[in-house]
C-alpha positions as CSV (number, residue, x, y, z in Angstrom):
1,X,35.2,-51.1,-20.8
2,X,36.6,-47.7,-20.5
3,X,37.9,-45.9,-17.1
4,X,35.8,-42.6,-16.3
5,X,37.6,-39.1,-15.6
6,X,37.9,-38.0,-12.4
7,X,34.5,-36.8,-11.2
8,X,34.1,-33.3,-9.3
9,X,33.7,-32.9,-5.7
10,X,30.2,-32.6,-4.0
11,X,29.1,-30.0,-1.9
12,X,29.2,-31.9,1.2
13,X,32.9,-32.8,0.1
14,X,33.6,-29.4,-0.2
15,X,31.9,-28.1,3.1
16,X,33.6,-31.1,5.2
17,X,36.8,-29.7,3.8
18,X,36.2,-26.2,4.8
19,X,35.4,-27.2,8.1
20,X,38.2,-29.4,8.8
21,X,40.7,-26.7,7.7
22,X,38.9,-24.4,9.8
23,X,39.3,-26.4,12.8
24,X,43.0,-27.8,12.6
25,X,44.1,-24.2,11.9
26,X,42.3,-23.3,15.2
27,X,43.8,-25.6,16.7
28,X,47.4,-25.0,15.7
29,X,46.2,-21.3,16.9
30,X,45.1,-22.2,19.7
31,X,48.1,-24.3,20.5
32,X,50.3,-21.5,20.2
33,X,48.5,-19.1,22.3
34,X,48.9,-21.2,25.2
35,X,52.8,-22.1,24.2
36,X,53.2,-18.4,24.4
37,X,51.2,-17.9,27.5
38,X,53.7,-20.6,29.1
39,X,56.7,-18.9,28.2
40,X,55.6,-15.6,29.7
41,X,54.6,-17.2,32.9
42,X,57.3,-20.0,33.1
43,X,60.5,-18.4,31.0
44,X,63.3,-15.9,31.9
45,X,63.9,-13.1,30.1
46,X,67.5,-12.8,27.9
47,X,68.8,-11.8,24.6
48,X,68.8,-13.7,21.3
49,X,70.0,-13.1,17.9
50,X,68.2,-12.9,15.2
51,X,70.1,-15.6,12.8
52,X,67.3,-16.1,9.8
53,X,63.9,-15.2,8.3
54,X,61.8,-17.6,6.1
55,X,58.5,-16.3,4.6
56,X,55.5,-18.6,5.2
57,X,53.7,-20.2,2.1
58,X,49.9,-19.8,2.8
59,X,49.3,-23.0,1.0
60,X,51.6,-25.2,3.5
61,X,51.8,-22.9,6.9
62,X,54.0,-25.7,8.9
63,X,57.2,-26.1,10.1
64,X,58.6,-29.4,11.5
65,X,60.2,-30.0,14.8
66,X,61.5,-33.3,13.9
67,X,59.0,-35.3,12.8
68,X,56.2,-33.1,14.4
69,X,54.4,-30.3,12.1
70,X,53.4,-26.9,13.5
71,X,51.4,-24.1,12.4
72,X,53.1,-21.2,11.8
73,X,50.1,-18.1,12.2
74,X,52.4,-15.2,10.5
75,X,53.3,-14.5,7.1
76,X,57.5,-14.1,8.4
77,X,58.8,-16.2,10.8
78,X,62.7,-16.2,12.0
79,X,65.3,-17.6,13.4
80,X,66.8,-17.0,17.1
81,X,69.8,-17.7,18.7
82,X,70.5,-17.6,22.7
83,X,72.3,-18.4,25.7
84,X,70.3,-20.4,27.8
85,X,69.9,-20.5,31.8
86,X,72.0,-23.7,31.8
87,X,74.3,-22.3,29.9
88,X,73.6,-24.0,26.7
89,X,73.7,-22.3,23.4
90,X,69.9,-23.1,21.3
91,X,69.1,-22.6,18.8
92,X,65.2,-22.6,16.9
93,X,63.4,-21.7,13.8
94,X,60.2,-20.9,12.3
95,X,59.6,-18.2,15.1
96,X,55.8,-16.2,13.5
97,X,56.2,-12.6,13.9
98,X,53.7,-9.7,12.8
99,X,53.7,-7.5,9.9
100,X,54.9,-4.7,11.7
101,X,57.2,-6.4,13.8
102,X,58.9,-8.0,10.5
103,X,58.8,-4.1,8.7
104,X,61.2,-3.1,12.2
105,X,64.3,-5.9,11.1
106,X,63.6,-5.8,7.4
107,X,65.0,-3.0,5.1
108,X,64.1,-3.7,1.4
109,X,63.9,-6.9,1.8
110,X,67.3,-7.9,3.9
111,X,67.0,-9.3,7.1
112,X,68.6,-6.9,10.1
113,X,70.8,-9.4,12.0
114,X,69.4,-7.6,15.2
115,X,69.7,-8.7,19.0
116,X,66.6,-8.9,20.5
117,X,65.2,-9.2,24.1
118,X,63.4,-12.5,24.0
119,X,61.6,-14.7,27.0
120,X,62.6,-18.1,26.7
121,X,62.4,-21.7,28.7
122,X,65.5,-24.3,28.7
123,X,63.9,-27.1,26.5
124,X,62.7,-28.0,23.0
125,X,58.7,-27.9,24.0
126,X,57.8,-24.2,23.3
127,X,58.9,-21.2,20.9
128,X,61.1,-18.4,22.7
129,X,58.9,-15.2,22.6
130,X,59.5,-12.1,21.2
131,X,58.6,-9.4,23.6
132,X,58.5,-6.4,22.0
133,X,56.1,-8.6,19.4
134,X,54.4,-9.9,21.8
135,X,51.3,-7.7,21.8
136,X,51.1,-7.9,18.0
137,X,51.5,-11.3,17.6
138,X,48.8,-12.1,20.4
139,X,46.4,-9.7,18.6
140,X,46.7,-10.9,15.1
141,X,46.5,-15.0,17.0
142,X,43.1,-14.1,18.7
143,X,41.4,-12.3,15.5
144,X,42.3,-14.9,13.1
145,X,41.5,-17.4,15.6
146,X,37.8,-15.6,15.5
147,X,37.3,-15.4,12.1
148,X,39.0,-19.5,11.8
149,X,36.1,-20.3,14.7
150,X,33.3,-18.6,12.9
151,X,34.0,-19.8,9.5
152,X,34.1,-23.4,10.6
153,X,30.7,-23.0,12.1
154,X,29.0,-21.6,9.7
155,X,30.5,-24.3,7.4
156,X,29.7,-27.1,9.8
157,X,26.1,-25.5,9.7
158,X,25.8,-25.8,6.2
159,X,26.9,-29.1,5.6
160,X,24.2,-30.6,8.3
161,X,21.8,-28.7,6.2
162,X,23.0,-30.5,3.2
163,X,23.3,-33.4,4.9
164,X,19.9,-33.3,6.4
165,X,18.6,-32.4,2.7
166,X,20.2,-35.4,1.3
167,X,18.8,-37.9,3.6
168,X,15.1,-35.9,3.5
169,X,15.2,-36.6,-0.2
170,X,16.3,-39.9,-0.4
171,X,13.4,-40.9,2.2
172,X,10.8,-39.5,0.1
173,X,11.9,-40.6,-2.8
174,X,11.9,-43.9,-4.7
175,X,15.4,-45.3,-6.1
176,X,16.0,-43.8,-10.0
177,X,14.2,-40.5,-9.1
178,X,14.8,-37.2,-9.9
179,X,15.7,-36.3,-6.3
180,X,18.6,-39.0,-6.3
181,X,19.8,-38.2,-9.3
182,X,20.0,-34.3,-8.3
183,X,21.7,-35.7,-5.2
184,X,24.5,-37.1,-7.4
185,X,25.2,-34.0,-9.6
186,X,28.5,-32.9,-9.9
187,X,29.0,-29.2,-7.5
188,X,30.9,-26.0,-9.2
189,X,33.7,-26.3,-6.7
190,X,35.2,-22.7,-7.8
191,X,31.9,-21.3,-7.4
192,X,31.4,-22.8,-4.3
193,X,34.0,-21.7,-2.8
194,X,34.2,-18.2,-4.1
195,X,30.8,-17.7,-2.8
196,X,31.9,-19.5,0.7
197,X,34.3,-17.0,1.0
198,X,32.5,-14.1,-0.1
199,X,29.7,-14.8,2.1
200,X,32.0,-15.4,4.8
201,X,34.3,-12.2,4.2
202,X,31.2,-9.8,3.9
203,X,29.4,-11.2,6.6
204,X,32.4,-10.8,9.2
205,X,33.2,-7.5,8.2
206,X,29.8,-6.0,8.6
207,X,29.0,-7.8,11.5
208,X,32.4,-6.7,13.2
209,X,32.1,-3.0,11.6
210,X,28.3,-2.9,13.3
211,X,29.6,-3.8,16.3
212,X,32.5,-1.4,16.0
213,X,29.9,1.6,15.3
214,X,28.0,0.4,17.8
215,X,30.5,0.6,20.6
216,X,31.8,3.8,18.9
217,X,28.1,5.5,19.9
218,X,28.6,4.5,23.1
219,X,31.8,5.5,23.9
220,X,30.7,9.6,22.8
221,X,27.8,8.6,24.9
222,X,28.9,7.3,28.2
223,X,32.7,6.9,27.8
224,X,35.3,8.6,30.3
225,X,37.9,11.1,29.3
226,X,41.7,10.3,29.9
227,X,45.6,11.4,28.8
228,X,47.1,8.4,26.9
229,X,50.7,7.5,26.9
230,X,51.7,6.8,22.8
231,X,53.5,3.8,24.3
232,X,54.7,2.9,20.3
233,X,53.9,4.8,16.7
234,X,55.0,3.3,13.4
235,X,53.8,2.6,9.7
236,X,54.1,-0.4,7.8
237,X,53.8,-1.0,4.3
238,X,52.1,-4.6,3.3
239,X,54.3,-4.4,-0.5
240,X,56.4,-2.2,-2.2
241,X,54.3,1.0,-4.0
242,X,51.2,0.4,-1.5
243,X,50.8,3.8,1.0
244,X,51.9,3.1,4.1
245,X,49.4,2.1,7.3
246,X,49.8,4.2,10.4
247,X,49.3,2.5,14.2
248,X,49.4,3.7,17.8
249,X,49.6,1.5,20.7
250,X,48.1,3.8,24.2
251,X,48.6,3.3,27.5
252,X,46.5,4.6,30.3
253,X,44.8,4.8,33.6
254,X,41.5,4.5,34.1
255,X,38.9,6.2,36.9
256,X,39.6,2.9,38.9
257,X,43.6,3.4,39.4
258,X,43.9,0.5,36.4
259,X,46.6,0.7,34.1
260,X,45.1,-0.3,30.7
261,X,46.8,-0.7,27.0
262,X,45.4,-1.2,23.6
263,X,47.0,-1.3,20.7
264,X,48.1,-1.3,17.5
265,X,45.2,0.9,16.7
266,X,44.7,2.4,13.3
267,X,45.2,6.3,12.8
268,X,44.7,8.6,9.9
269,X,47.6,10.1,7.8
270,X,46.8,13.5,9.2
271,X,47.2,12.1,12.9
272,X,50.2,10.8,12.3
273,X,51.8,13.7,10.8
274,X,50.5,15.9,14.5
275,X,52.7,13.1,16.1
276,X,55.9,12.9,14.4
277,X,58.3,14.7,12.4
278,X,60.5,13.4,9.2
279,X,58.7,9.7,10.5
280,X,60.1,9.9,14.3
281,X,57.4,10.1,17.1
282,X,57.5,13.4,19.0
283,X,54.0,13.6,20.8
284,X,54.1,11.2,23.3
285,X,50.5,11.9,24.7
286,X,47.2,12.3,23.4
287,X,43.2,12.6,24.6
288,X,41.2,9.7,24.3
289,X,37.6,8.6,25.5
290,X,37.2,5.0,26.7
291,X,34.4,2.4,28.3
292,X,35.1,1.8,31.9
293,X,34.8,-1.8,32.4
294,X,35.7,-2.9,28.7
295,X,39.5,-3.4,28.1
296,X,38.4,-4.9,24.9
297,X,36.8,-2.0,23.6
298,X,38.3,0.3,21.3
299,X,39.1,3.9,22.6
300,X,38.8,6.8,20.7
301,X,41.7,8.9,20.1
302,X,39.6,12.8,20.2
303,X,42.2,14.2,18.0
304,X,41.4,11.1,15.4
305,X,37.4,10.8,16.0
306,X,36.5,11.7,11.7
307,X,39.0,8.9,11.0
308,X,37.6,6.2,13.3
309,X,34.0,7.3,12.2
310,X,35.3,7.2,8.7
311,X,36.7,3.5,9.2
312,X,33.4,1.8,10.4
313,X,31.2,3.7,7.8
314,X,33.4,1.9,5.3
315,X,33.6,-1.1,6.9
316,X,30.0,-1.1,6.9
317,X,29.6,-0.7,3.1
318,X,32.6,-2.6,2.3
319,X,30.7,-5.9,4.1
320,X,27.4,-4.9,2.7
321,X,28.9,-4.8,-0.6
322,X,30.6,-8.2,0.0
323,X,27.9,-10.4,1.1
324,X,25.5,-9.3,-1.4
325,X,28.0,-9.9,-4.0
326,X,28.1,-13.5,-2.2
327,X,24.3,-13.9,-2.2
328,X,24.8,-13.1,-6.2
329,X,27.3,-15.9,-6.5
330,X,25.0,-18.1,-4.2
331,X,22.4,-18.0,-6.9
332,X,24.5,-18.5,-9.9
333,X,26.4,-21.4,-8.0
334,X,22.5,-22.9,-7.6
335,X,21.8,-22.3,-10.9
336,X,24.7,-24.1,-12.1
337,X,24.7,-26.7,-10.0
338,X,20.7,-27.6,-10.9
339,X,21.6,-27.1,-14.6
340,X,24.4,-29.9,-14.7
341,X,23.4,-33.0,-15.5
342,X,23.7,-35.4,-12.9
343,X,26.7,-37.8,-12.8
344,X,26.2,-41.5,-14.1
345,X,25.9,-44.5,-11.5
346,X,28.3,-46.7,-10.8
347,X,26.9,-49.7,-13.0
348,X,26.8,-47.4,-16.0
349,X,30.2,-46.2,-15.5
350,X,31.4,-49.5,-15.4
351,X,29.8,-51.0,-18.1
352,X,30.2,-48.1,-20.8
C-alpha cells in the first residue's frame, strides 16, 4: 500500500475560496467604515503623534488587538500617540492610511515623526481618525469595498453554476461514467485563477470606464458651470523611478446654495504645471462643469477636459483588452482541465 500525493484543488474548491476571501475582506471593510463613521460623530478632536509606520503584507492584511484580528485596508498603516479627554495618555497601532497621505510623512523612505490633528474616542473599541486622511481613506474603503462585493458575486455565481453542473451530471448519469469521472478531474488552479482575475479586472474596468464616459457625455450635455475652490493639490509616486500621479480635491457650490467636494481627482501633467510652481500650488481656483443632483458624479475640470476624455478612452480599451485576454485563458483553462485525466477513486488509491 502506498500513500498518494496531495491531489489538486477542484474548481468548486477554488471558487468557494474566492468567495469567502471576498466576503470576510468586505467585511473587515465594512467594519471599518462604520468604526470611522463613529469616531466622527462620537469623538473629539485633538492632536497625536505620529510614533511608527508598519507596511501591510497583502498576503496577511491583520493586525491584533489582543487576541482579536483586524483588517487593515491600506498598504501603510502607523502608529499614534495622544492625550485623551480623561487625561490619559493612549497609545494605538496599525492605523491604514492612503497612498498619498503616507507620500506627505514619508521622505525616502523615513517616517516624519509629525503631530497630527486626529479625532479620537476615550476607549480601546475604535481607531483614532486621521482627518486630514479622512477623505482619502474613505474613498479608497468604499471602491475596494465595490470591487470586494462584485468579485464575490460573481464568484458565488459561478460556483452555483458548477454546483448545479455537478449534481445535473451525476443525476443523469450512471456510477463509473464518463461524466463522474470528468467531475473528479483534477482543476488548473493557476489557470483558474489567473483567468478569475483577469475576467474580473477587465470586466470592472470597462464596465466602470463605460459608465465613467457615459456620465462624461452628460455632464458636456446638461451639466452646470461653477468656480471650484483647489481645496488640496499634490503628486504621489507609487515606487521609486515611476512618474509621479497628479490629484486635486474641489470644493464648490452648487445652483442650490450646496456646498459640495470631490476629490482626489486625477489631472494631467500639463494641468498641474498651470497650478503650481517648482511643485507648490498657486491657483487656488478653477472652472468646472458638474450634474446637479449627483455628488457622486465626477466633475469636469474645463481646463483638463482632453485629459479626462483621454482617461476613459483608455480605460475603455485597457478593460476590453483585459477581459478578452481572460476569455482566452477561459478556454485554455477548459481545455486543460478536459484534457487531464481524471483523478483515481478512493478504493484504487487505497489499494495501489
Amino acid at each position: 500500500m502506498r500513500y498518494a500525493g496531495r491531489r489538486p484543488m477542484s474548481l468548486r474548491t477554488v471558487l468557494i475560496l474566492f468567495v469567502a476571501v471576498g466576503v470576510l475582506a468586505s467585511l473587515g471593510l465594512y467594519w471599518n467604515q462604520h468604526s470611522i463613521d463613529r469616531v466622527m460623530r462620537d469623538g473629539y478632536g485633538t492632536i497625536g503623534k505620529v510614533t511608527s509606520a508598519q507596511v501591510t503584507s497583502s498576503r496577511f492584511p491583520f493586525v491584533f488587538d489582543g487576541i482579536w484580528p483586524r483588517y487593515v485596508d491600506e498598504s501603510l498603516s502607523i502608529g499614534l500617540q495622544w492625550t485623551g479627554k480623561d487625561g490619559v495618555q493612549r497609545e494605538r497601532a496599525g492605523i491604514p492610511v492612503s497612498d498619498a497621505y503616507a507620500a506627505r510623512i514619508t521622505v525616502g523612505g523615513q517616517l516624519k515623526l509629525l503631530t497630527i490633528p486626529i479625532q479620537a474616542v476615550d476607549d480601546d473599541s475604535s481607531l483614532p481618525v486621521v482627518v486630514e486622511d479622512l477623505d482619502d481613506h474613505l474613498n479608497h474603503i468604499r471602491s475596494t469595498l465595490r470591487f470586494m462585493l462584485g468579485g464575490a458575486a460573481v464568484c458565488a455565481v459561478l460556483l452555483m453554476l458548477v454546483i448545479g453542473w455537478q449534481a445535473w451530471s451525476a443525476r443523469r448519469s450512471e456510477p463509473g461514467s464518463a461524466a463522474i469521472a470528468a467531475a473528479s478531474r483534477p482543476f488548473p488552479v493557476t489557470l483558474g485563477i489567473l483567468t478569475a482575475a483577469m475576467l474580473l479586472f477587465g470586466g470592472y474596468m470597462l464596465a466602470t470606464s463605460y459608465v465613467e464616459q457615459s456620465m462624461l457625455k452628460e455632464i458636456l450635455d446638461h451639466g452646470n458651470e461653477a468656480t471650484a475652490d483647489i481645496t488640496r493639490a499634490y503628486g504621489e509616486v507609487s515606487k521609486a523611478g515611476d512618474a509621479p500621479s497628479y490629484r486635486v480635491i474641489l470644493a464648490w457650490t452648487d445652483k442650490s446654495g450646496q456646498k459640495q467636494t470631490y476629490g482626489p481627482t486625477h489631472i494631467s501633467p500639463a494641468f498641474w504645471q498651470q497650478i503650481t510652481r517648482n511643485g507648490v500650488q498657486t491657483v487656488r481656483q478653477t472652472r468646472i462643469r458638474y450634474l446637479q443632483g449627483r455628488p457622486d458624479a465626477r466633475p469636469l475640470i474645463v481646463d483638463d477636459a482632453a485629459e479626462r476624455q483621454h482617461q476613459d478612452s483608455i480605460g475603455v480599451k485597457s478593460g476590453a483588452a483585459f477581459l478578452a485576454f481572460g476569455l482566452i485563458l477561459a478556454g485554455v483553462t477548459a481545455f486543460r482541465y478536459r484534457a487531464s485525466p481524471a483523478a483515481p477513486s478512493r478504493r484504487s488509491r487505497e489499494f495501489s
